[in-house]
C-alpha positions as CSV (number, residue, x, y, z in Angstrom):
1,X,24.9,-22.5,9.9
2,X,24.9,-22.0,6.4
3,X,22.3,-23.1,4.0
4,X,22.6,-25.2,0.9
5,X,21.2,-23.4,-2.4
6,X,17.8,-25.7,-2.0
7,X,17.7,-24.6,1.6
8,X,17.9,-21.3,0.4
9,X,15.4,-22.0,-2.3
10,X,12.9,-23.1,-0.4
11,X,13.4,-20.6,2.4
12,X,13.2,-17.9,-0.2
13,X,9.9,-19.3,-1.6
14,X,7.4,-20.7,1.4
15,X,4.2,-19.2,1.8
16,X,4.3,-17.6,-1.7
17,X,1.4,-17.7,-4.1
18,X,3.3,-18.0,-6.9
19,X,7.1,-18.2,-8.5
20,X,7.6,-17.0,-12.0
21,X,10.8,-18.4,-13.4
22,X,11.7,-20.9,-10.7
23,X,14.6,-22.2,-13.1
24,X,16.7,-19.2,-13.3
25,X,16.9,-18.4,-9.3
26,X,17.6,-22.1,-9.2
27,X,20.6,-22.1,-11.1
28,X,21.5,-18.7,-9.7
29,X,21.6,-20.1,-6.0
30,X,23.8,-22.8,-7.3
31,X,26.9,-20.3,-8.3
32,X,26.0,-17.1,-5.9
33,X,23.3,-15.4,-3.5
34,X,20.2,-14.1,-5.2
35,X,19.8,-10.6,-6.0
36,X,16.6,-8.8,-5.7
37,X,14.1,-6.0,-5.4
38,X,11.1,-5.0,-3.5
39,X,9.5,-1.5,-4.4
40,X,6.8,0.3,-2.5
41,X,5.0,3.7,-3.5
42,X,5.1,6.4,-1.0
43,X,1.4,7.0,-1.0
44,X,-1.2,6.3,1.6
45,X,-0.5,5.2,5.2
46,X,1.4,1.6,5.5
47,X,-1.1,-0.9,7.0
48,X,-0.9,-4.4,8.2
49,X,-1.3,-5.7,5.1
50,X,2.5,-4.6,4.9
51,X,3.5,-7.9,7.1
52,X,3.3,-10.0,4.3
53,X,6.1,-8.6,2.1
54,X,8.1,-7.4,4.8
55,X,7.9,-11.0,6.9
56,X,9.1,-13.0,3.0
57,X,11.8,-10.4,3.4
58,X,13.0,-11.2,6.3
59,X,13.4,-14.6,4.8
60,X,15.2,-13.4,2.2
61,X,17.7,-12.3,4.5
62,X,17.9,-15.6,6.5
63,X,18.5,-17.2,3.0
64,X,21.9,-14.6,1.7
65,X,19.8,-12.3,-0.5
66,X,21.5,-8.8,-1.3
67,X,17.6,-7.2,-1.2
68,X,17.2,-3.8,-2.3
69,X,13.8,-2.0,-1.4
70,X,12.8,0.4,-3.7
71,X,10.9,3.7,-2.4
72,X,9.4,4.9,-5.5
73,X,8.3,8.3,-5.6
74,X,8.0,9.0,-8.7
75,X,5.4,5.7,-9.2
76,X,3.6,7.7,-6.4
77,X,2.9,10.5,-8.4
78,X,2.1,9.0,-11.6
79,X,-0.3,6.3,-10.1
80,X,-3.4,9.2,-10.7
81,X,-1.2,11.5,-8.4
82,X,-2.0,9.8,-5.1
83,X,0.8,11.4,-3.6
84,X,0.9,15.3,-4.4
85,X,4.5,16.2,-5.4
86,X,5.0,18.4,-2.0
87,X,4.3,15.5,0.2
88,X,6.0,12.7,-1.8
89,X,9.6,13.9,0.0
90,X,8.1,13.7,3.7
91,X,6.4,9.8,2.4
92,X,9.6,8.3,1.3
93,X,11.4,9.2,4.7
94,X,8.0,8.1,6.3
95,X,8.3,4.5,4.7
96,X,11.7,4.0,5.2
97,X,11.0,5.0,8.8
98,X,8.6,2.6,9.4
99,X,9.3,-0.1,7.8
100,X,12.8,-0.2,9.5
101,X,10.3,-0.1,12.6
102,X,8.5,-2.8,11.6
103,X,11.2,-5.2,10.6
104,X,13.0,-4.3,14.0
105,X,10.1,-5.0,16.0
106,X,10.1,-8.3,14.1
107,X,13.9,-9.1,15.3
108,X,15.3,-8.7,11.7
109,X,18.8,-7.4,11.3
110,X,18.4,-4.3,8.7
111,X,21.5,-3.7,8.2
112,X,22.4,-5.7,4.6
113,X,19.0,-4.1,3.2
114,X,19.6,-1.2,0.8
115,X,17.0,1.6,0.6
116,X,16.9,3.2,-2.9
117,X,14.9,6.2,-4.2
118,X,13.4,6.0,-7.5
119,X,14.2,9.7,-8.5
120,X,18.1,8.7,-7.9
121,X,18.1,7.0,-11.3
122,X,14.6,7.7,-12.9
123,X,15.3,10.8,-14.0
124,X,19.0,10.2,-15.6
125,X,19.7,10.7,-19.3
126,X,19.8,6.6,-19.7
127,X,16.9,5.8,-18.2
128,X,14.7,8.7,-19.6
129,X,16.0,7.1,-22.6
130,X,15.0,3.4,-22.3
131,X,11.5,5.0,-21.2
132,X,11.1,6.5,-24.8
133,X,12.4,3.0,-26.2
134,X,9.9,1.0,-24.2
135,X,7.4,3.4,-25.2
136,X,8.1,2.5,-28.7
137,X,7.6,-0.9,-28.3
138,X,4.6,-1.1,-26.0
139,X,1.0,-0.6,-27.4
140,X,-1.5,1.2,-25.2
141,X,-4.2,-1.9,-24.6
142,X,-1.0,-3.6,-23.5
143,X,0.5,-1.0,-20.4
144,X,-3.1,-0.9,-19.8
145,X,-3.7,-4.0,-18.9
146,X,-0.6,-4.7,-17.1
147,X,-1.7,-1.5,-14.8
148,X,-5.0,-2.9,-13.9
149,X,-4.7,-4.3,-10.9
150,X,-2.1,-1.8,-9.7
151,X,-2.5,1.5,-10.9
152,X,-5.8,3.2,-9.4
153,X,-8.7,2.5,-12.3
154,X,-10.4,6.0,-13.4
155,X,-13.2,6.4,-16.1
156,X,-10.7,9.1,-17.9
157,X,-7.5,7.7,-17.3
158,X,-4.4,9.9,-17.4
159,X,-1.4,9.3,-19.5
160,X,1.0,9.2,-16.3
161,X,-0.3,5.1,-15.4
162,X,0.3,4.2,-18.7
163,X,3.7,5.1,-18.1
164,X,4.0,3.1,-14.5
165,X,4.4,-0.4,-15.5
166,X,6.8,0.1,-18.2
167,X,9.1,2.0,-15.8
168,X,8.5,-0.7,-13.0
169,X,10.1,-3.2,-15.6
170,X,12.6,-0.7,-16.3
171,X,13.8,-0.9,-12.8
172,X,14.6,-4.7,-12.9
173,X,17.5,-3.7,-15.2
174,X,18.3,-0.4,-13.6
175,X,19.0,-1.6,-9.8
176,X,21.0,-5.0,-12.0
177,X,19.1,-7.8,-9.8
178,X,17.7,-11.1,-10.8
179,X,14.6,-11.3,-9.6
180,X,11.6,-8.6,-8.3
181,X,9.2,-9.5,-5.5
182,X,5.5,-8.3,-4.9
183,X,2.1,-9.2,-4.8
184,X,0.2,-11.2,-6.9
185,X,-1.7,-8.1,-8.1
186,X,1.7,-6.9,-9.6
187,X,1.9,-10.3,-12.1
188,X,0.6,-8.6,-15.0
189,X,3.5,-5.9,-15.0
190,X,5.9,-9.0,-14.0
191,X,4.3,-10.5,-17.8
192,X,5.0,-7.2,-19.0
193,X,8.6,-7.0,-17.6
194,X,9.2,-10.4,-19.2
195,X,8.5,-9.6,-22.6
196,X,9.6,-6.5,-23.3
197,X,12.8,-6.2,-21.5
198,X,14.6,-8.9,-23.8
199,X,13.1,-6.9,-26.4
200,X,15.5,-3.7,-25.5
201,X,18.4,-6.0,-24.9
202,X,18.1,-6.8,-21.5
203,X,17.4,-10.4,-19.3
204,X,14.4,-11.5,-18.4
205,X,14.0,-11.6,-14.3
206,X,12.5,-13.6,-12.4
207,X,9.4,-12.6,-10.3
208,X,8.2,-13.9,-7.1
209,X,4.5,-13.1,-5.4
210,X,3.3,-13.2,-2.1
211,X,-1.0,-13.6,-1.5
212,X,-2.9,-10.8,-0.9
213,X,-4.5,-10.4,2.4
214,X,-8.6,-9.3,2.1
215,X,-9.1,-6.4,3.6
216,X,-11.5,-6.2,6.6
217,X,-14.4,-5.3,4.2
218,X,-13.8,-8.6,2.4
219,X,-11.8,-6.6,-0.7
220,X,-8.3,-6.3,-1.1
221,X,-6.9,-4.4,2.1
222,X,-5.7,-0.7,0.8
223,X,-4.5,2.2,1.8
224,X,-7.1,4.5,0.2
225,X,-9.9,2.9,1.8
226,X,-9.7,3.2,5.8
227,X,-13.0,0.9,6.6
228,X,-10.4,-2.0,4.7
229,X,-7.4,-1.9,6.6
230,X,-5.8,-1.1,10.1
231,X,-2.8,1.3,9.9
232,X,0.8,0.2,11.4
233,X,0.2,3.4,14.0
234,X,-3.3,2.7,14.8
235,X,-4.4,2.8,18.6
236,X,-5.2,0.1,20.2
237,X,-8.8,1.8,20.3
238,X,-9.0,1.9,16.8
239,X,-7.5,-2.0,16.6
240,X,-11.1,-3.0,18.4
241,X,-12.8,-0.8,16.8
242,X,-12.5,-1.6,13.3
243,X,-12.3,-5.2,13.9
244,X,-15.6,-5.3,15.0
245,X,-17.2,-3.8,12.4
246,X,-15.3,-6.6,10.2
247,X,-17.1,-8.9,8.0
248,X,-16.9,-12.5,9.5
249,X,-19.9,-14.6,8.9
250,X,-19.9,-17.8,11.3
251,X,-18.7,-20.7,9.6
252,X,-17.4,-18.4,6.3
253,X,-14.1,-19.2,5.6
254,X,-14.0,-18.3,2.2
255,X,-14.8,-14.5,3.1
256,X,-13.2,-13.7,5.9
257,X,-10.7,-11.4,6.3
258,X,-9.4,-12.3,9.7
259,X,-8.8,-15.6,8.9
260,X,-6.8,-14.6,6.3
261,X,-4.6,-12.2,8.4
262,X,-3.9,-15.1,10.6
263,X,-3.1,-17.7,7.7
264,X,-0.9,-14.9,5.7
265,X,0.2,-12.7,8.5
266,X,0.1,-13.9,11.8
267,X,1.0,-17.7,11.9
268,X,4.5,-16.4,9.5
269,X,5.4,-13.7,11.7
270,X,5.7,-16.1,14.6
271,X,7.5,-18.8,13.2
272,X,10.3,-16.5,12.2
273,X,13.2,-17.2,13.7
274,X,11.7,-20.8,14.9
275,X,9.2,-19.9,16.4
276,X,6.3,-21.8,17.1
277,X,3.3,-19.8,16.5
278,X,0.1,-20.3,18.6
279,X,-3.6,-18.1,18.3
280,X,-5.6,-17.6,21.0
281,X,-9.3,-17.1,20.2
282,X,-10.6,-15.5,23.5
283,X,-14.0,-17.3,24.8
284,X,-15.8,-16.7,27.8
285,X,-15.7,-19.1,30.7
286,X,-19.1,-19.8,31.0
287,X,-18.6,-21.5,27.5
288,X,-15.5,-23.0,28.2
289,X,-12.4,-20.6,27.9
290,X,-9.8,-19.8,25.3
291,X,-9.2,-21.6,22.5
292,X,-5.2,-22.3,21.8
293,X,-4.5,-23.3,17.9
294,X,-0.8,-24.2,17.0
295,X,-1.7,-24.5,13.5
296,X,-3.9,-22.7,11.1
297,X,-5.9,-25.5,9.5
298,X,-7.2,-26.6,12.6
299,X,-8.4,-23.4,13.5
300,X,-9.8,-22.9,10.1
301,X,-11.3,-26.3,10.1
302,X,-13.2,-25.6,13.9
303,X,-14.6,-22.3,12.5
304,X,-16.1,-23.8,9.7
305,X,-17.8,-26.1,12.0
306,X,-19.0,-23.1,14.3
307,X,-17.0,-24.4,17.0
308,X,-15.2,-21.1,17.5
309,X,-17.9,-18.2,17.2
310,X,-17.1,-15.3,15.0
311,X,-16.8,-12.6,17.9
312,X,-14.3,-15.3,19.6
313,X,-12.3,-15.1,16.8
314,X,-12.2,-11.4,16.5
315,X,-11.3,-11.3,20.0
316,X,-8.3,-12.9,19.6
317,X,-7.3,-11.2,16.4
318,X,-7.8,-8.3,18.3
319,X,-5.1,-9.3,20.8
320,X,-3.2,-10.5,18.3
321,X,-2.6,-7.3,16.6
322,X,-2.2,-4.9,19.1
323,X,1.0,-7.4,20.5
324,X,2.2,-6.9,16.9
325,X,1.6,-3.0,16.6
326,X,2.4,-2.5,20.2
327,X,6.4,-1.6,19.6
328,X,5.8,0.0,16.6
329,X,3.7,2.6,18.5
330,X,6.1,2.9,21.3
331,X,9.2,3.8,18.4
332,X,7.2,6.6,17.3
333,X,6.6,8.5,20.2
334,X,10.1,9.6,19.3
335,X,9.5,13.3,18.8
336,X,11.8,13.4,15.4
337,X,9.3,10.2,14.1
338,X,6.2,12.3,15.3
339,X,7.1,15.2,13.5
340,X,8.1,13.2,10.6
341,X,4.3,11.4,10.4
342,X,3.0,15.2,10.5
343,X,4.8,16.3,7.3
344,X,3.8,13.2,5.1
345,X,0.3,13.2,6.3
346,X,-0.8,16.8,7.4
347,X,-4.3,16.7,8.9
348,X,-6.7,18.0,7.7
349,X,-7.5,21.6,7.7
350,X,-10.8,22.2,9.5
351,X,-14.1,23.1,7.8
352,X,-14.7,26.5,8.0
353,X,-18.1,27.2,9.8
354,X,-20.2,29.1,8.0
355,X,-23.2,31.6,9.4
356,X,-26.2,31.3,7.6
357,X,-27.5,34.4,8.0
358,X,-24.5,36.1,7.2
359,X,-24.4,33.7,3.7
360,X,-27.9,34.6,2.8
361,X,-27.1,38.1,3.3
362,X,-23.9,38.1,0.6
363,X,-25.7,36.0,-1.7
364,X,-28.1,38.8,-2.0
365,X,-25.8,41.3,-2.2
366,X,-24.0,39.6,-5.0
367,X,-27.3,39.0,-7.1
368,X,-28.1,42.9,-6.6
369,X,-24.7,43.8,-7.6
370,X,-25.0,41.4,-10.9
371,X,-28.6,42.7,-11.4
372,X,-27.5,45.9,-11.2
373,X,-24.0,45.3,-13.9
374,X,-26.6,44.2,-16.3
375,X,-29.4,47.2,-16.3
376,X,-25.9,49.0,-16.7
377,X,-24.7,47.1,-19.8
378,X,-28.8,47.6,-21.0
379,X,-28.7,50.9,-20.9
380,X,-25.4,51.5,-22.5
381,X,-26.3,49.1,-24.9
382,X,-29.0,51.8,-25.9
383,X,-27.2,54.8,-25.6
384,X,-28.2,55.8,-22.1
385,X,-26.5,57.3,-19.2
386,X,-27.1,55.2,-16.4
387,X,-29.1,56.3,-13.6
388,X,-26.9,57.2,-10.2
389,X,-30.1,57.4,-8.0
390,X,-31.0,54.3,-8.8
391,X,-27.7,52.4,-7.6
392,X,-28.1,53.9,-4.9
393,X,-31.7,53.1,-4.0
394,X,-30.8,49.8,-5.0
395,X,-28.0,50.0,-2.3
396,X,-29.6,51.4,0.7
């Protein structure tokens, strides 16, 4: 059945946090299908906080767009060199890997999405170009600021993250879409993107932002901090393990991370396709059995009256996420996927044991040796041979 353009405008923007230019995709949708743009950088593991862009993409799809995703390696380098230079080749194949996983598992067709390398383009004569234009127009407080929030925060920062969310605009013009898609920690390079790209002769694009799901800590779910997030590949060990050591006060709703995965990442998921999404919180017997929520708010609204206990709840979020994770495991016990997962993130070497005894010995040696070098130096210093018999006294 095909959609009419405000079918496809609403499909295109449920469960998103905000929509920056609403106007323009409107009028868009009236003569053609949307063009757009989703870029990821090939840096730490993918975790489940991935289900939120990749479920809005899926309904990008449903709704006719042409949807590019962007693997940006060379944003993985520059973003304080996350992603060493050597490994950044192995990532990008890793992330394309998985996330055609993921969206399979998920029952999306892949086939109309187009998987773009950053480096394909980045480094042509034009761009490199418009990079040294953009540069001329954009003050240093200003790419900054746009980079707060995105590009990892250092008390020295290096010139390379200054450079990030000027080429991230760049990009909107590069891979010719009309609108770019992210999280709602990327709106202060979408801002960016909006003034200064009219400023080199280009249109301004449109931008669209889906929430950001707290991370299991309470803090923004990321790949550089394991205790925050659970990985795509996970075990279903690890799954319970981390989940509960999650923060989830009873009756909190405010700070919970788990309710937040079910609201932005679990109740979506399941109504893909027309689904009609249901959470179990798993409860004893003895005080009455499972729990079955067909919509969020109730569940949310029952946890704030302590009617579903905290370790209930992580119970079923538990179950919850290994059903999700579950094929995605299985796909990459493919041996070509394994070995794949081993080159973009070697583990790491073991610590060298070290013998005490045989340490204190060489640190001894080494201070005789420099004591030695400097009665040397002394006596040359003065004129005077140096005294074989005593190195070797000093030696036996």
């Amino acid at each position: 059945m095909s959609l009419t353009p405000d079918q496809k405008y609403d499909l295109i923007t449920r469960n998103l946090q905000e929509v920056l230019g609403a106007d323009e995709i409107k009028k868009v949708l009236a003569e053609r299908d949307l063009k757009m743009y989703w870029g990821t950088a090939p840096t730490g593991r993918p975790h489940i906080g991935y289900f939120v862009p990749l479920t809005k993409i899926a309904d990008f799809l449903s709704a006719g767009v042409e949807m590019k995703v962007l693997l940006a390696d060379l944003h993985a380098f520059l973003d304080n060199m996350k992603a060493p230079l050597e490994l950044v080749n192995h990532r990008v194949k890793y992330y394309e890997a998985i996330i055609k996983t993921v969206l399979t598992s998920l029952g999306v067709p892949i086939e109309k999405l187009d998987f773009i390398i950053g480096s394909s383009y980045e480094l042509s004569k034009e761009y490199t170009m418009d990079n040294f234009r953009l540069c001329a127009l954009v003050t240093e407080h200003d790419a900054k600021k746009a980079g707060a929030e995105v590009v990892k925060q250092v008390s020295s920062p290096l010139l390379s993250g200054l450079l990030y969310p000027g080429m991230q605009a760049l990009d909107e013009e590069y891979l010719k879409v009309d609108c770019q898609f992210g999280g709602v920690d990327q709106r202060k390079i979408f801002v960016m993107a909006e003034k200064y790209l009219p400023q080199l002769g280009y249109k301004k694009r449109s931008h669209l932002m889906n929430p950001m799901v707290p991370g299991l800590t309470g803090s923004k779910m990321s790949s550089s901090d394991p205790d925050s997030k659970i990985d795509f590949l996970d075990s279903a060990k690890d799954v319970q393990k981390k989940i509960k050591k999650a923060f989830c006060e009873e009756g909190n709703i405010e700070e919970n991370g788990l309710l937040s995965f079910i609201k932005a990442v679990y109740f979506p998921l399941k109504s893909l396709n027309g689904g009609k999404p249901t959470f179990t919180a798993v409860r004893p017997e003895q005080y009455g059995g499972n729990m079955v929520f067909d919509n969020y708010e109730q569940l949310e609204k029952d946890f704030a009256d302590k009617k579903v206990h905290p370790g209930d709840l992580k119970a079923g979020v538990i179950a919850a996420i290994n059903e999700l994770l579950e094929p995605i495991r299985k796909a990459f016990e493919d041996p070509e996927l394994k070995k794949l997962e081993q080159l973009a993130y070697p583990p790491p070497e073991p610590v060298k044991k070290v013998n005490p005894k045989l340490e204190k010995k060489e640190k001894k040696k080494a201070e005789r040796a420099a004591a030695l070098a400097a009665k040397a130096a002394a006596a040359a210093a003065e004129g005077e041979a140096p005294v074989a018999n005593e190195e070797k006294k000093e030696e036996a």
